[in-house]
C-alpha positions in Angstrom: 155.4 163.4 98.5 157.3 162.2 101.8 156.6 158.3 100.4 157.5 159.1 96.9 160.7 160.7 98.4 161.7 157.7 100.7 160.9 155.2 97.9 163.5 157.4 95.6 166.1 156.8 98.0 165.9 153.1 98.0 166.0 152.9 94.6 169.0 155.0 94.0 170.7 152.3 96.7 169.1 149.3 94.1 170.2 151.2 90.9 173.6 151.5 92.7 173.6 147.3 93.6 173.7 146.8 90.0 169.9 146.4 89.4 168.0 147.2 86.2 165.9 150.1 85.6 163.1 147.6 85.0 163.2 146.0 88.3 163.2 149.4 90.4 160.7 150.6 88.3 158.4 147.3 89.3 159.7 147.0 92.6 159.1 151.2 93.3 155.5 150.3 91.9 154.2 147.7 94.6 156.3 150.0 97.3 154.2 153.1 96.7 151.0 150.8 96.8 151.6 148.9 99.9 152.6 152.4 101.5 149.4 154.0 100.6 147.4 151.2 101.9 148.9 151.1 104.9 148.4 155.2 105.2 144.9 154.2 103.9 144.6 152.0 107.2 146.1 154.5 109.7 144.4 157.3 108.6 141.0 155.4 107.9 140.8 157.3 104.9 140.6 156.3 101.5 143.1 157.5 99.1 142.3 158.7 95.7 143.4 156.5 93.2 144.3 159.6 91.0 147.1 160.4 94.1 147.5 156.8 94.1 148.5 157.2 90.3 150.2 160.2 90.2 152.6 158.7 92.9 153.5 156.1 91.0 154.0 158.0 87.8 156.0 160.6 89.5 158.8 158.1 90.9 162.0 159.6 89.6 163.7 157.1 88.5 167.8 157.7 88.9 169.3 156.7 86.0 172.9 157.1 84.8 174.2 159.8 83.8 174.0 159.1 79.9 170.9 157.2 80.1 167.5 159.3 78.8 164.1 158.9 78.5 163.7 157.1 75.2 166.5 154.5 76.6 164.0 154.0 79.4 161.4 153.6 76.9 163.1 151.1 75.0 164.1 149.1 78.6 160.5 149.0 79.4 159.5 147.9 75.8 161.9 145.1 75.4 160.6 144.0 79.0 156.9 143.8 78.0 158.4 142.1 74.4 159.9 139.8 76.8 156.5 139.0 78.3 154.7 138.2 75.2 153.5 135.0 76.1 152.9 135.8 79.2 148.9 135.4 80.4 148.9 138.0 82.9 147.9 141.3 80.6 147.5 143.0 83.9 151.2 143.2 84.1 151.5 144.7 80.7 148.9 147.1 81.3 150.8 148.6 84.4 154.4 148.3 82.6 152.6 150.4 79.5 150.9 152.9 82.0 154.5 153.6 83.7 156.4 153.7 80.7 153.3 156.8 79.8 153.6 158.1 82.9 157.6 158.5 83.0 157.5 160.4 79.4 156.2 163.3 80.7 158.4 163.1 84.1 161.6 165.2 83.9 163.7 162.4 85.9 166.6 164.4 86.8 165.3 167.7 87.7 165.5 169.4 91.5 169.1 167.8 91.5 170.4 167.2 95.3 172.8 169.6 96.3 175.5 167.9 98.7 177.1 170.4 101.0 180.1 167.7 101.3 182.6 169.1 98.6 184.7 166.7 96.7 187.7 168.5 98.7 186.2 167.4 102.2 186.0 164.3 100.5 189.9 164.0 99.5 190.7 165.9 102.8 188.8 163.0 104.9 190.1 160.2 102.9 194.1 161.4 103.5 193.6 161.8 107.7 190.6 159.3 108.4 191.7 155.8 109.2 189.4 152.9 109.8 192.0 149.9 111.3 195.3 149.7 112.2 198.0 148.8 109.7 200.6 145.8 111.3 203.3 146.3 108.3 203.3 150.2 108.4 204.5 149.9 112.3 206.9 146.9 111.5 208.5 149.3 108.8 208.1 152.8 110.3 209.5 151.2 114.1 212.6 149.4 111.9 213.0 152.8 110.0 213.0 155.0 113.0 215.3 152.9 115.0 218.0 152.7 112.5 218.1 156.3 111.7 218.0 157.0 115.4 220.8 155.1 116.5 223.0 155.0 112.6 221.9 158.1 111.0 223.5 159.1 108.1 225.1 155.8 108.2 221.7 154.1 108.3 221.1 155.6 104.5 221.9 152.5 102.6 219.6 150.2 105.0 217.1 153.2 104.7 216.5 153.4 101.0 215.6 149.9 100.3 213.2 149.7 103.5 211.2 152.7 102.0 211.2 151.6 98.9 214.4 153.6 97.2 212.8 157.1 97.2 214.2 159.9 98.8 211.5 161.6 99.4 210.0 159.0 101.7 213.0 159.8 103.5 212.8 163.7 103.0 209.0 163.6 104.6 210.2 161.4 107.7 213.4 164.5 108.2 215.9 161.5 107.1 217.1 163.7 104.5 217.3 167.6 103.4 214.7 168.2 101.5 214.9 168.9 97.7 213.1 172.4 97.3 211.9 175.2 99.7 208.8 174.0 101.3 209.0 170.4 100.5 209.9 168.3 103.3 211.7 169.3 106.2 214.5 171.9 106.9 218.1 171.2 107.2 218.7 172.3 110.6 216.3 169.7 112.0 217.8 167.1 109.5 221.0 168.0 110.8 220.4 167.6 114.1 219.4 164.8 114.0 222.4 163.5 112.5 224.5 164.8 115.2 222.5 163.1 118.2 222.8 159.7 116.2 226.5 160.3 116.5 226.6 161.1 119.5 225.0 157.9 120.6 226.9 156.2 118.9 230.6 157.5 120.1 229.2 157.0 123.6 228.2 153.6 123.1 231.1 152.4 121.2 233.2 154.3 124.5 231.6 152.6 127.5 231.4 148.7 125.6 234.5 149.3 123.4 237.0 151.3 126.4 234.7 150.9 129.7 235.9 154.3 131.7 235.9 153.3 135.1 232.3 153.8 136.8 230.2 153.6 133.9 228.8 150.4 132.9 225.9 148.7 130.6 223.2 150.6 132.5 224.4 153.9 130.9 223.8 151.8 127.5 220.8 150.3 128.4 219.0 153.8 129.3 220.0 155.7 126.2 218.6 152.4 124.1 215.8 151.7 126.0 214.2 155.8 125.6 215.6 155.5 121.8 212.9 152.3 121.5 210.3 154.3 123.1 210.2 157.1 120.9 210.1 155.0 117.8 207.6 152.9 119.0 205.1 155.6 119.5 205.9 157.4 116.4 205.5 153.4 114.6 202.2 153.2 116.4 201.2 156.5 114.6 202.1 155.8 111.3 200.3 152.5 111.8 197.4 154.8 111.7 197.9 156.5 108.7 195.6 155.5 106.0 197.6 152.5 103.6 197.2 154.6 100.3 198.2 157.8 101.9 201.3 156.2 103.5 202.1 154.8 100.2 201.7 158.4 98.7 204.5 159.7 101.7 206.9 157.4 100.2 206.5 158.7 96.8 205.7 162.1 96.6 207.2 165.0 99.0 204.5 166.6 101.0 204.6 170.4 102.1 205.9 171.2 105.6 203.1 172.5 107.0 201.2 169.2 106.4 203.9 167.4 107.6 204.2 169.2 110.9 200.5 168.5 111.4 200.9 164.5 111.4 203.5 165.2 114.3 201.8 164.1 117.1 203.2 167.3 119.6 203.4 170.2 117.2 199.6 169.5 116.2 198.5 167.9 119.5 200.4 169.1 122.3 198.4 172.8 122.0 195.5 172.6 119.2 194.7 175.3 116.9 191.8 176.2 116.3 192.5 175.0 112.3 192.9 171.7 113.4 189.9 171.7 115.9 187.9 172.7 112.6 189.4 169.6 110.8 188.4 167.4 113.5 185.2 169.0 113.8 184.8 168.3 109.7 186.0 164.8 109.6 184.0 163.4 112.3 180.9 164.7 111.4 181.4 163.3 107.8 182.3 159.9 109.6 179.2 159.8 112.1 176.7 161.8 109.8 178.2 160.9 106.5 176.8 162.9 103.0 173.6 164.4 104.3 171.7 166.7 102.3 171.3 169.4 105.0 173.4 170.2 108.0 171.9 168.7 111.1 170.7 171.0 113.4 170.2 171.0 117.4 166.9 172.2 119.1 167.8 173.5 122.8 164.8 173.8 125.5 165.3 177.1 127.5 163.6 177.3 130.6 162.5 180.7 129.8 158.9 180.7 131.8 158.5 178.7 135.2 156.0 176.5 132.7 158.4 176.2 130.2 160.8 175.0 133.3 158.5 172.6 134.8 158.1 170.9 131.0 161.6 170.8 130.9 161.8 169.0 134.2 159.3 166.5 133.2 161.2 165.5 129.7 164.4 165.1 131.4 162.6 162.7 134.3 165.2 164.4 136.8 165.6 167.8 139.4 168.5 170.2 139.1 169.5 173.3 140.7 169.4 175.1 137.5 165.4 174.3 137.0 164.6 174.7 140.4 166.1 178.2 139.9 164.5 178.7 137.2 160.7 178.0 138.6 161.3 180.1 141.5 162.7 182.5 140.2 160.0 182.9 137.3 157.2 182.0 139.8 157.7 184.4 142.3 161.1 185.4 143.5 159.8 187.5 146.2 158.5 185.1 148.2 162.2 183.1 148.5 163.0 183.2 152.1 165.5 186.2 152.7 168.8 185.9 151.6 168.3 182.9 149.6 169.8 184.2 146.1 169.4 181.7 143.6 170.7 183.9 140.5 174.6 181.9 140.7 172.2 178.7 139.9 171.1 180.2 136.7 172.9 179.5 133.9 172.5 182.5 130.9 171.2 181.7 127.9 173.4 180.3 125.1 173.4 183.2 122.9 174.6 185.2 125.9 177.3 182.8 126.9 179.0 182.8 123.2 177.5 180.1 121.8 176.4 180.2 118.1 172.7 179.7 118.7 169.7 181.3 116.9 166.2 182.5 118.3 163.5 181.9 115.9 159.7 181.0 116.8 160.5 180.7 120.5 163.1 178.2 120.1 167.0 178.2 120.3 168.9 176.3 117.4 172.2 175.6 116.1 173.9 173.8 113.8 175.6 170.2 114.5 179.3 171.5 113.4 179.1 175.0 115.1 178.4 173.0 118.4 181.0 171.1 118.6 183.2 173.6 116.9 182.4 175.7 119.9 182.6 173.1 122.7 185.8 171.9 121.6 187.2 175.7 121.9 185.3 175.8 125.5 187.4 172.6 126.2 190.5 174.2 125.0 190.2 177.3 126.7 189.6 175.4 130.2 192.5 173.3 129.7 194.6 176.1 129.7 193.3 176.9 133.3 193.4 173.3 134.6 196.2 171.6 136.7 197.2 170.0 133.4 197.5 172.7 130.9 199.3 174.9 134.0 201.9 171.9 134.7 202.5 172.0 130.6 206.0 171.2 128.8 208.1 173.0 131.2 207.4 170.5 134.5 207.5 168.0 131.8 211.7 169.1 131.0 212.0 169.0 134.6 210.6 165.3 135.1 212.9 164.6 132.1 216.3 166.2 133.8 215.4 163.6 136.8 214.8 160.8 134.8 218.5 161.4 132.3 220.7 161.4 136.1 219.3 158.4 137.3 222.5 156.6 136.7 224.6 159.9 138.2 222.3 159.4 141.0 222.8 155.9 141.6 226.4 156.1 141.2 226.3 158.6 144.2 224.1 156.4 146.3 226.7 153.4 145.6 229.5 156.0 147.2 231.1 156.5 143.4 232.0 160.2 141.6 228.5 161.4 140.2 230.0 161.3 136.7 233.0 159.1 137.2 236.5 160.0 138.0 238.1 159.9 134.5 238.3 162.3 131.2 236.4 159.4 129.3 234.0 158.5 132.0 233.2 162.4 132.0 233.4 162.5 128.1 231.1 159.2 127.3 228.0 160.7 129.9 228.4 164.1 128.5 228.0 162.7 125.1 225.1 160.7 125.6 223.0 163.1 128.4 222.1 165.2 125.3 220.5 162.3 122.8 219.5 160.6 126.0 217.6 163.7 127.2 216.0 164.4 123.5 214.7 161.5 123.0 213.3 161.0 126.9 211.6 164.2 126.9 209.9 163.4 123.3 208.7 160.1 124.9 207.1 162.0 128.3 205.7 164.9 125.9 203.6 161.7 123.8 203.0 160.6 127.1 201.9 164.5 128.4 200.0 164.9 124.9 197.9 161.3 125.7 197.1 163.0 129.1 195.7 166.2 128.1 193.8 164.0 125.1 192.0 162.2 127.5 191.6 165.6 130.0 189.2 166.9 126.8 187.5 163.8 126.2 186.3 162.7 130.1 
């Protein structure tokens, strides 16, 4: 059964190639053979040529979907008409006895049942890219920086780059979008707008009027964190699948699945929704369309033999199995006030994990481990050095980094912000932009550090 099995899965990857049903049929017939003579050989047993037939009449051939029995029939007869002249009747003989053999198979009964539904299919194929896309960043950091720095006025240049929909501009908050839920909100749209003319009034004030104490460098700052931020948002739309970025130029996506490509309101603290999805789509990438869910066998040290096995399969001592055998062994003859019990870890069940006792062994499914490990991770991220620091040292770092060139004027022995109403007027302007767009660039930078804090 297990041979007839693996040879049905080669030749559902043959049928698949473009072969005919004729040539799997042949090809499953010497397969079967040569794998019962070698089982003949390791056994040293001789199989009985009525298993030995009934294997290879049993080969379910997977056909198309339209195709039935009597089409197989007539493949197989126009294959032996095909061979009429040819000498070697022990050909036709075997062609004859399959095409006997398969009329009384049902071919497509006991379909396989894929737990992979078509919608984790379509979910996978919209979040799940496999290379990095040069003309998406070229476009997406040209987009970006325009809009940053011309906003509304950046519309006309805007259109054309996206192709001349609005709703690629509605799903990048370019525009206000068209109907509740679609795109998104006006406030965020309009704020935008307002920072992009705000650094543009400063600008055009320190080149165009140059206030006394305030030079290029002010310029140069605000510019230079403007080209950060779009860079990293270009570097994320580079990996955006190419017919999914196609679709966000066309069609207007709903908010909520907008706000989950933004790299710090679905990154900067995870979910547990999109932990799942994570979960989901790397399993279907590493395990791809398996039949059954995987499963994980744990060993429990749950006897000081069991323990000492344990010990030997891993090739290594640890505290926690030395525990274990002493304390299974005979943990009254530990010299007193040796406790060993902080070395024991509990068993998995006990500590939350998802794991079942059967038949003296611990299981669990492939997805509800790391479904649970990545919400162990989570939860001691929240108590680390890391997740304690969070956003708000973050805005702090920012404020510091926004003065530099109020602090370097006071090094210099100038006015910290000038000593003129538009020296005064042109910083204030541009400290708010300025500040927006340096703290988005530190929070990519704080969301990078915390990715690789989970994954060490």
């Amino acid at each position: 059964l297990d041979i007839r099995q693996e040879v049905q899965a080669t030749a559902m990857k043959w049928l698949a190639r473009g072969d005919s049903i004729e040539e799997t049929l042949e090809r499953n017939h010497k397969e079967i053979f040569e794998r019962l003579q070698r089982l003949q050989l390791d056994m040293k047993c001789e199989v009985p040529a009525k298993v030995a037939e009934q294997a290879v009449g049993s080969v379910k051939a997977p056909l198309q979907p339209n195709t039935t029995l009597n089409d197989t029939a007539y493949c197989l007869d126009a294959n032996m008409d095909s061979d009429k002249n040819s000498d070697d009747s022990d050909t036709k003989r075997d062609l004859a006895a399959k095409k006997a053999l398969l009329g009384k198979q049902n071919l497509l009964k006991d379909p396989v049942v894929n737990p992979v539904t078509r919608e984790d299919l379509i979910s996978w194929s919209e979040n799940v890219a496999e290379e990095f896309n040069a003309k998406q960043f070229v476009v997406e950091l040209v987009g970006q920086t325009i809009w940053l720095i011309f906003g509304i006025l950046g519309i006309p240049l805007l259109l054309p780059l996206y192709g001349c929909s609005m709703n690629a501009l509605r799903n990048r908050s370019m525009w206000m979008r068209s109907r509740p839920g679609k795109g998104f909100g006006t406030p965020g749209v309009a704020a935008q707008m307002l920072l992009s003319a705000m650094i543009q009034t400063s600008v055009v004030i320190i080149i165009v009027v140059q206030p006394e104490h305030t030079n290029v460098t002010d310029v140069v700052l605000v510019l230079m964190f403007v080209l950060l931020r779009c860079l990293t948002i270009a570097i994320k739309y580079g990996f955006v699948p190419r017919a999914v970025w196609n679709q966000m130029n066309v069609v207007a996506w709903d908010e909520s699945r907008l706000v989950g490509l933004t790299l710090v309101g679905a990154w900067l603290t995870v979910s547990k929704e999109t932990a799942d999805l994570q979960v989901d789509w790397a399993l279907l990438t590493s395990v791809g369309l398996v039949e059954e869910e995987p499963e994980l066998t744990f060993l429990q040290p749950t006897t000081a033999d069991n323990a000492r096995a344990i010990q030997a399969l891993q090739g290594k001592t640890t505290r926690r199995l030395v525990a274990e055998i002493l304390a299974h062994e005979d943990s009254s003859c530990l010299p007193q006030g040796l406790k060993l019990e902080h070395d024991r870890a509990p068993a998995l069940e006990e500590a939350g994990w998802p794991a079942k006792v059967a038949a003296g062994k611990t299981t669990m499914s492939l997805r509800e481990f790391f479904a649970h490990l990545i919400q162990v991770v989570l939860q001691a991220e929240k108590k680390s050095p890391i997740g304690v620091f969070g956003a708000k040292g973050m805005m702090v770092v920012t404020l510091a980094v926004t003065l530099t060139p109020c602090f370097g004027r006071l090094i210099e022995g100038r006015p910290f912000m000038g000593n003129s109403i538009l020296a005064y007027v042109s910083i204030s302007i541009y400290w708010l932009p300025l500040f927006a767009c340096c703290l988005t660039s530190f929070l990519f930078l704080y969301v990078a550090i915390r990715d690789m804090w989970r994954r060490r």
